[in-house]
Residue, then its C-alpha position, 0 to 999 in steps of 0.5 A: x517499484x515505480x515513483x508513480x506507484x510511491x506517489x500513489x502509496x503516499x497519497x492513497x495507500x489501498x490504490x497502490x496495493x491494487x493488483x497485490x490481491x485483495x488481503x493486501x488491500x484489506x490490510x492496507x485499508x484497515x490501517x489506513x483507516x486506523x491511521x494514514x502513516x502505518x498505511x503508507x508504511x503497510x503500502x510501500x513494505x508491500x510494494x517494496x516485496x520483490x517475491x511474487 
C-alpha cells in the first residue's frame, strides 16, 4: 500500500479501489455516499488486503 494510494483513499475512497474490480468500487461508493468515514475505512481495509 503506497502513501499516494492512502492520500487518495482519504481524499476520495472509489478512486483508490479502482483497479480492485468493480464490486469493490460499488461497495466503497455506496458507503461513501452513506458517509465519507465508513468509506475511508471500506477503502484502506481493501487496499490493505494483501490476498490477490
Amino acid at each position: 500500500m503506497s502513501l499516494i494510494r492512502v492520500l487518495l483513499s482519504i481524499i476520495f475512497p472509489p478512486l483508490a479501489v479502482f483497479d480492485k474490480g468493480c464490486g469493490s468500487i460499488i461497495i466503497v461508493l455506496i458507503l461513501t455516499l452513506a458517509g465519507w468515514i465508513p468509506g475511508v475505512i471500506a477503502a484502506l481495509i481493501i487496499l490493505n488486503n494483501t490476498n490477490k
